[in-house]
Every structure is written in structure tokens, then in C-alpha cells.
N, C-alpha and C positions, 0 to 999 in steps of 0.2 A: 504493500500500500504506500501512495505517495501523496505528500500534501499539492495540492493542488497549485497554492500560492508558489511551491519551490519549483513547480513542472512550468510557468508562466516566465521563467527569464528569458530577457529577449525579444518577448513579444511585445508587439505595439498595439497597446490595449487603447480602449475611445472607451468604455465604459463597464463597470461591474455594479450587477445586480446582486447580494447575497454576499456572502461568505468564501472566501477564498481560501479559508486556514480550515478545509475539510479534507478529509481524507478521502481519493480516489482509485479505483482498481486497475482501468485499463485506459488506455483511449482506444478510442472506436469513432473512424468515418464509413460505418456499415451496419443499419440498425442489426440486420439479419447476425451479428456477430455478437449484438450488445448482450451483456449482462448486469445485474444489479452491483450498485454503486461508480459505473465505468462514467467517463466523461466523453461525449456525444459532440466532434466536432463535424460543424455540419459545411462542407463544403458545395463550392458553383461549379457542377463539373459541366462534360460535353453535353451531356443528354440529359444527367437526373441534377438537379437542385439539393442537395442536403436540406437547405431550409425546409422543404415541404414535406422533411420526417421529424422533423423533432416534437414533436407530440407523441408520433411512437415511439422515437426514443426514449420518453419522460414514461411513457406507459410499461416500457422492454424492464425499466427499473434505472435509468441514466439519473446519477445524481448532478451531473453538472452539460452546461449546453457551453460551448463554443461557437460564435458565427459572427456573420456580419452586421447583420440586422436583428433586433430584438422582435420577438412576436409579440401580437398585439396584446394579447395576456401571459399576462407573466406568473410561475406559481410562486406561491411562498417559499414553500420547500426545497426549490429549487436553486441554484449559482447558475448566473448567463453571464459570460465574458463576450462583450461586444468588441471586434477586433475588424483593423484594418482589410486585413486579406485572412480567411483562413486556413490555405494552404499553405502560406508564409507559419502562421500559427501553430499547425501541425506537424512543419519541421522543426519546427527550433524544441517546441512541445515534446517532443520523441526524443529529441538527443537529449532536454534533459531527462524526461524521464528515464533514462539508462546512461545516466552518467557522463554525456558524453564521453561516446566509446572511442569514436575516431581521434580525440585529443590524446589515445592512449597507447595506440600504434602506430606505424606509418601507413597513412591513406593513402597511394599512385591513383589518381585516373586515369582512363584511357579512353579519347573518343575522338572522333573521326568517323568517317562513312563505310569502308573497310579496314581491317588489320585490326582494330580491338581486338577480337576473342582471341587471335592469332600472339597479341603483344603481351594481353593480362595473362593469360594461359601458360606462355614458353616463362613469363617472367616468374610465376610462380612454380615452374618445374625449378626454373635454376638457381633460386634462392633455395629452394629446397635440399638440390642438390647441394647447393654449399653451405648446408647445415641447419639452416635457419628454419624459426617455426613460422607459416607462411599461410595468408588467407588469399580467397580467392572470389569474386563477384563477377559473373560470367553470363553468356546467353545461353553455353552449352549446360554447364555446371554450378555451384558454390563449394569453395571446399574452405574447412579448418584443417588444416594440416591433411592427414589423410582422409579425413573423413568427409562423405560428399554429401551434400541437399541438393536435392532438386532444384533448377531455377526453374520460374515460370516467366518472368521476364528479364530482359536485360536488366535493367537496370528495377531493382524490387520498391515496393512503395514503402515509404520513408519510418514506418512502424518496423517493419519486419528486417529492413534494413538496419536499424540500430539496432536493435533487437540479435542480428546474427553477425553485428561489430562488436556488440556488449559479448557476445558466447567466444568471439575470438579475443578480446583480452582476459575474458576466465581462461582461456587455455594459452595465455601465454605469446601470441602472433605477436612478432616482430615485425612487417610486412604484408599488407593487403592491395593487393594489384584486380581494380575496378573498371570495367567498362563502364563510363558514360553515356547513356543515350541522347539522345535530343530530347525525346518524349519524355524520359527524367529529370533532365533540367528544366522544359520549359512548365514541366508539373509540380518542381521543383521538390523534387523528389531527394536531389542531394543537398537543398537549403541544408544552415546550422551543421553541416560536419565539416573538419580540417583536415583537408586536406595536404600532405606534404610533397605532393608533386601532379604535374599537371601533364600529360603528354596528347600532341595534335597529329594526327597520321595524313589522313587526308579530306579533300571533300568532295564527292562528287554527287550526281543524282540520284538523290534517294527522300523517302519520307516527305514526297509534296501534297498526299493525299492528307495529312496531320497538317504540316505546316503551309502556308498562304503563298509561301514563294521561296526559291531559291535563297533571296538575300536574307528573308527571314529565319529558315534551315541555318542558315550561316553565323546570323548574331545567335540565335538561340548556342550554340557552338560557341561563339566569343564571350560571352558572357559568364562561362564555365572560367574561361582564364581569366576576364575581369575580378571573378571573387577570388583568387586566390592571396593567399598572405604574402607578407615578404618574405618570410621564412622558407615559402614553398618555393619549389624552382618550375621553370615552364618549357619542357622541348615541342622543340615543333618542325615539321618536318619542309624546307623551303622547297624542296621540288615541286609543292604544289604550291602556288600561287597564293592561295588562301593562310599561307604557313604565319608568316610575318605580320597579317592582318589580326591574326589571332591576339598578336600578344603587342599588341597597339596598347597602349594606355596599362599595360598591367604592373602590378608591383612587383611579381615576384623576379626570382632570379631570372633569366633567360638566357635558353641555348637553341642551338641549332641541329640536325642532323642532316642528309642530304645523298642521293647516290651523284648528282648531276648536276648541283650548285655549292657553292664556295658556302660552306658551314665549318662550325666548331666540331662534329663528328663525321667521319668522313667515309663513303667504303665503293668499293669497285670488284666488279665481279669479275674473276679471271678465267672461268670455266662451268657450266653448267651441264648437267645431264638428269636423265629421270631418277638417276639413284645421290641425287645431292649438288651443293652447290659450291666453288673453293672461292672465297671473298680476301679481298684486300679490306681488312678495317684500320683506320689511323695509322698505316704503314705496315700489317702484321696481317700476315696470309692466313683464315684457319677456313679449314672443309667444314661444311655443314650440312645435315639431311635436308634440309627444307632447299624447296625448287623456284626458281624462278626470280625474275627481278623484280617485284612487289613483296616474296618475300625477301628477299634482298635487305630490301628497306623496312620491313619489318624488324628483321635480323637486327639491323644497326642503330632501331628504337630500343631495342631490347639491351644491344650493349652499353650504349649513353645511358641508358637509367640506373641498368648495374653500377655504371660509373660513377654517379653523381650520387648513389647512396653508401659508396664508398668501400666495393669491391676491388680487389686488384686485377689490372688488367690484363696476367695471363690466365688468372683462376676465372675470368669472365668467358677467354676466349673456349678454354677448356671444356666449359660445361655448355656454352653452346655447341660444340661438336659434337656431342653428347646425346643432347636435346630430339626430340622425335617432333612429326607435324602434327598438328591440332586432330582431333576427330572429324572427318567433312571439310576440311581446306587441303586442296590438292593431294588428295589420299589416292595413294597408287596402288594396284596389286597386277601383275604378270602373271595370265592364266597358264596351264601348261601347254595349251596351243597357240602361247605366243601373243595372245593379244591382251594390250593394256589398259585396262581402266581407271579412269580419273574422276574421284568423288569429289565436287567442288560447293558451296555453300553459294556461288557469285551467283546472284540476283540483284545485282545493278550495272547495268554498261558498262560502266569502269572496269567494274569485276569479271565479269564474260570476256572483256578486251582481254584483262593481265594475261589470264589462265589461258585463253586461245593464241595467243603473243607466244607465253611463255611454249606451249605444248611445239608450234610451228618453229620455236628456233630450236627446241632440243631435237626434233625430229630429222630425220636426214633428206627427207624429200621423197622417198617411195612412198609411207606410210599412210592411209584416207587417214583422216580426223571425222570422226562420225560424235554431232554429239546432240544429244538428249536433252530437250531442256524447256520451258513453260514459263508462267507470271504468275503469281499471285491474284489471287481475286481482292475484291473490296481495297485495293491499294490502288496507288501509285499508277494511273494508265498513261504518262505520259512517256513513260520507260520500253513499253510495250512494245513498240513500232520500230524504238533502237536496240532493244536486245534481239528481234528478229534481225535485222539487216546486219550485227553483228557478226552473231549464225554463222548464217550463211555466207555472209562476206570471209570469213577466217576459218572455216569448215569445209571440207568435201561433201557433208552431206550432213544434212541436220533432220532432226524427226520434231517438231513441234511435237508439244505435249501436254495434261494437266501439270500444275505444280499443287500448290493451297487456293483450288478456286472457290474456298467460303460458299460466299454464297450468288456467287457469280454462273452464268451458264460458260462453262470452261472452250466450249464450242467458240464462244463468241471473243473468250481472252484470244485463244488464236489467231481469229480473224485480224484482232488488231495487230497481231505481230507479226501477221503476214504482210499488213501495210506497209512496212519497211523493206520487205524484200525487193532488190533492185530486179528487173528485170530479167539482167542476164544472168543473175544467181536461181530465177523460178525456178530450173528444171535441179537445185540442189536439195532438198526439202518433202519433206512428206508430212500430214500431220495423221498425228493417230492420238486419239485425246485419252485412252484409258495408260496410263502412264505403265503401266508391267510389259505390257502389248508392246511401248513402243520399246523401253530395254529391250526385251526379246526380238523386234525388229533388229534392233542397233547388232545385238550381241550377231544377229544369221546375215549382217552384211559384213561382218567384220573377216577379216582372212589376218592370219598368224605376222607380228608387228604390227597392225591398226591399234588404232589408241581409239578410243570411246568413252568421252567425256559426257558425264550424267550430274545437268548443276542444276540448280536454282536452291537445293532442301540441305544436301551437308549431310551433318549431322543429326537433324529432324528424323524420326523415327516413326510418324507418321502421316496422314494424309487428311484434310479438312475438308469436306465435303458437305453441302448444307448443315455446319452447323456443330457436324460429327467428326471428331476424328477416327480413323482406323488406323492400324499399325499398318504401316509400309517402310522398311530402309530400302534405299537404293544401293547401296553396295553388297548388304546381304541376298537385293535379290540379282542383282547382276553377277556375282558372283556363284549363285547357286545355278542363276541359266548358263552359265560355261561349262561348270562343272557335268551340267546336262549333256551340253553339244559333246562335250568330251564321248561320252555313253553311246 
């Protein structure tokens, strides 16, 4: 139990009804969750208004209300803190009710359009690996040291968040390596926690079905570096454009990293194939599993941070040799009849480009690139039209497909991504919407050396269909139809 009055630092209060010095159980922004004595912040979300439950909240047994506007009757019995914003309220509210956790290990964010899961992930194997007790906030995963939770979103809403910061300084994390969302900043999901470092990968098109526009996508993104201390440091990666934008106006320390522009962290690639990659970083050659030049630059996010939290730089290089790739980011396996497949998570242009770049320079030039791949429903349609003409533009032969069409007719995602197809790429393509059909198509054009890349899901394990998920992996089933063809 907490006093209520002690849970209230930080916030920008306009007015209190009642009693502040009471004792409170939980907070709760979900009547469905509430119980007796809990405090009922009522927030203005997309769709539902908070204000228009708190009566059932005071009914559910809520001793205390949070909002912006008081109701027209007020009870006796009750505490209403009338506040500013209440989602501003419910983050500061949360860190303290648990202590503020994050003030008690070191916080990394990680965000950017692609390479988070890729940067938070390898960053908490290699801290691991070099001894350290290590948390993790993921899209794939959550870990305390060994032990894994389920994520359900990237970035978790700001209760369950401190909530599993508070569980990682009971067990000791020295280190907690965080993706950032957009959708969490702009929900402000990571208000009230300290962060001790900030890292920016890159931007490109993604999430305009949430956010109003590109530039807005973007501040929402800056904004994450505007609140950082000066204590924390801020890398940021200048190959993209957006790198140095970031850390306009910010306090904290600032550095650079870069494959292709003049930064403070430097690295060049001197050889790649599908079994790893041998990098130049700051003058010092080391071999890496991970493929291609976007991880490249992943790679060289992950050693600037080792760096700056004060590893030594060949126990840095070491343990990224070391290091394996993410679950769903360019996961390979070599059937025994010789053909290769590539599990990829890229569902956004940028990301379809890297991976199809990447596949086309390690391959020798016989090999089709056949590859599998669909849009998301209830998103994002202006991606649509550019991950088709991608495709096919950097493919020998692409199979449209469903990915997560919610509650979209998956028929019709297609269509639109067929409107990108250039002309003289038509005769490269087929669509088949039931997504196993089209693997199975890919895997019976494939002949021994094709590569057959199957992206948009990753590591997703399964398939959103009105509303419903069913299990589906893509590499467990790709991998079980070769093992067929083999038969």
C-alpha cells in the first residue's frame, strides 16, 4: 500500500478534492482491472475517454479518481486529483509508485525505424556475456537476466513497465537495453524514467497510419532525445540524415557513429558472405555472424555503447564475434538440397531494400532470389505500392502474399502492392494470398543454391486474421516443406 500524496510527485496538479494522505492499492487506467481501494486514472485515449468510466470505477470499489476534469458530482468518500494531462500523470505516478526503478540501473534506449530489436537484443547478449546482470525490453522478448516474459508490445505501458524495472533492480541489473517506440513516446509511455543513454538508428517509412505525417513520426522520435539528462549520452547514427536532427537542442553528451560519414565511431566492411560479416571498426578488423550492411551499422551501434558504458575495446570486439543474429532478422538455414532461406522481420521499404541489397551482393549471380512476402492490414497503406515494386524490382521472382491482414480483405492488400509493380517486372510475380501455399510455391521453384527470402513476420509466430490469431512460423514451416521435397 502507498500513500497517495507520496505517489503525486511531479505531477502538475490544478486541483484536489478530499484527502491525499490515504492509502492506495494499485493504479488502474482499466476499470475491467480495478479493485477495491486502487486509484482510477482516467485517461483521453484514441477511441474510449476514461472520463466516461469513473463512476464505474467508484462502483468497481476505486478509492481515488485521477483526471482532467472533475465530474459534475462529486462523492464525499471519495479523492479526485484534477490534473493537467493524465497520461503525463500516470507516468511520473508509476515511477513513483515503484521507486523509481530506472534511477537504479542503467536505462539505454533504443529507437529508430529498424535495428532496435537487433541493437537492444545483441546489446544484452554481450553485456551478458561479459559478466554482467542484464535486463532486456524488447518487441521479441523481456528478459531479467535469464529469465524471459512475454512482450506484448514494444514498448509496455508505463504501469507494467516500472513494474518489470522495479523486478530488475530486486534482482540486481546493472544494465537494461530498451527499444523505444514512437507509439510509446508519443503515449508517453517512457515519461518520468532516467534514462542513461539514448541511441538513434535510423528513420524511415513506417507508422503513418498512428502518426499524421512523416515530420511528425520524426519529432515524436526527437523528443525522446530532447528529454534526456546531461548525464545521459546520445549516439546517433549520421548516415541517415535524420541522425544530427535528433540531437539538435539536446543536453546530453553527444556522439556519432557512421559506416559512410565522418563520425566519432567508425566501421567498414571488408568482406561479407551468408555465413558472416569481417568489419573494420575504429581501425580493428573482427569477423562477425551477422550479415549484411545495415547490420553492419547495427554492429557499430552496439560497439559505441559498449564503449561509452565503459567496456574495453578488445573484450567489446570479442564478444561481438561471439554474438548470434536476433530471432527473425536475417535468419538463414541451408536445406540439404542446397537451397537457402532467409527469415526477415523487414516490413518497411527501407527494410525489404537492406535485406534484398544485402542477399544480391553476397550472391554470385546464378542464384533466383525468390521471395515471399505481404503488408499488414489496418496499417500503414502508403508502404504498400513501395514494398511491391521493391519485390520485384530486386527479386527474380516474388509471390505476393497475406502477412497480418487484421481485418482487412488480404485480396485487396495485394492489389495495392501490385500498384507498384513496374511494368517490365509484371511477368516477375504471382500472388497467392493463403501465405503456407505461397512458401510451398517458393520452396517447388526453388532448385539447389536459390535463396528464398520469406519477410514481413520475423519472428511472429503467428497469423491475424479477423481479429484471430492462429499459430503460423515461417521458418518452421519453410523448413518442414524442404524437408518434404527432400522425401
Amino acid at each position: 500500500m502507498k500513500k497517495l500524496k507520496d505517489i503525486l510527485y511531479n505531477v502538475s496538479i490544478n486541483e484536489v478534492y478530499g484527502s491525499t494522505d490515504i492509502e492506495i492499492n494499485q493504479l488502474v487506467f482499466d476499470t475491467r482491472l480495478l479493485s477495491k481501494g486502487d486509484v482510477f486514472i482516467a485517461q483521453k485515449g484514441w477511441v474510449v475517454d476514461g472520463h466516461f468510466y469513473i463512476e464505474k470505477a467508484i462502483e468497481a470499489g476505486a478509492r481515488a479518481i485521477v483526471c482532467e476534469h472533475k465530474p459534475t458530482e462529486l462523492q464525499s468518500q471519495i479523492t479526485y486529483v484534477v490534473v493537467n494531462n493524465s497520461s503525463d500523470a500516470l507516468a511520473f505516478m508509476a515511477s513513483n509508485y515503484f521507486n523509481n526503478p530506472s534511477n537504479k540501473l542503467k536505462l539505454i534506449g533504443i529507437t529508430g525505424t529498424n535495428g532496435k530489436t537487433t541493437v537492444a537484443s545483441l546489446l544484452y547478449e554481450l553485456f551478458q556475456k561479459a559478466g554482467y546482470n542484464v535486463g532486456l525490453i524488447s518487441t521479441v522478448v523481456n528478459k531479467i537476466n535469464r529469465k524471459e516474459i512475454k512482450a506484448t508490445h514494444t514498448t509496455p505501458n508505463v504501469v507494467s513497465l516500472n513494474a518489470l524495472l522495479d523486478e530488475m533492480v530486486y534482482e540486481h541489473v546493472d544494465f537494461c537495453f530498451m527499444e523505444v517506440s514512437s507509439h510509446g513516446i508519443h503515449q508517453k509511455r517512457t515519461l518520468g524514467l532516467h534514462f542513461a543513454g539514448g541511441v538513434f538508428t535510423n528513420l524511415t517509412h513506417d507508422h503513418l497510419d498512428y502518426h499524421n505525417s512523416f515530420a511528425e513520426y520524426r519529432d515524436v522520435k526527437k523528443s525522446f532525445f530532447d528529454s534526456l539528462p546531461e548525464s545521459a549520452f546520445a549516439l546517433v547514427n549520421v548516415d541517415d540524415k535524420n541522425g544530427l536532427y535528433m540531437i539538435q537542442n539536446c543536453e546530453a553528451k553527444k556522439y556519432t557513429y557512421a559506416l559512410k560519414s565522418s563520425a566519432a565511431y567508425k566501421a567498414k566492411i571488408i568482406e561479407t558472405q551468408f555465413n558472416g560479416t569481417l568489419l573494420n571498426i575504429n581501425g580493428i578488423e573482427v569477423w562477425t555472424k551477422l550479415i549484411g550492411s545495415f547490420n553492419a551499422s547495427n554492429l557499430l551501434a552496439i560497439y559505441s555503447v559498449a564503449d561509452l558504458l565503459g567496456l574495453e575495446t578488445m573484450e567489446i570486439l570479442q564478444k561481438l564475434s561471439e554474438i548470434n543474429s536476433v530471432s527473425g532478422r536475417f535468419q538463414f538455414d541451408i536445406s540439404e538440397s542446397g537451397i537457402i532461406t532467409v527469415i526477415d522481420y523487414a516490413h518497411t521499404p527501407d527494410a525489404l531494400t537492406n535485406v534484398l541489397e544485402t542477399i544480391n551482393q553476397i550472391r554470385t549471380g546464378n542464384e533466383k532470389i525468390i521471395t515471399v512476402v505481404g503488408c499488414g492490414g489496418n496499417r500503414d497503406k502508403e508502404k504498400r505500392p513501395k514494398m511491391g515494386h521493391i519485390a520485384t524490382q530486386l527479386s527474380n521472382q516474388t509471390i505476393f502474399t497475406a502477412d497480418n491482414p487484421r481485418n482487412e480483405d488480404p485480396s485487396q492488400i495485394i492489389v495495392e502492392m501490385e500498384q507498384g509493380v513496374e511494368p517490365h517486372n509484371s511477368h516477375k510475380y504471382l500472388t497467392i494470398v493463403d501465405r503456407k501455399s505461397a512458401i510451398k510455391t517458393a520452396v517447388s521453384l526453388a532448385n539447389m543454391g536459390d535463396i528464398i527470402l520469406i519477410a514481413g513476420k520475423g519472428h511472429e509466430v503467428y497469423q491475424e486474421i479477423n481479429g484471430e490469431r492462429t499459430y503460423f512460423d515461417d521458418r518452421e514451416t519453410v523448413l518442414n516443406l524442404l524437408k518434404e521435397l527432400k522425401k
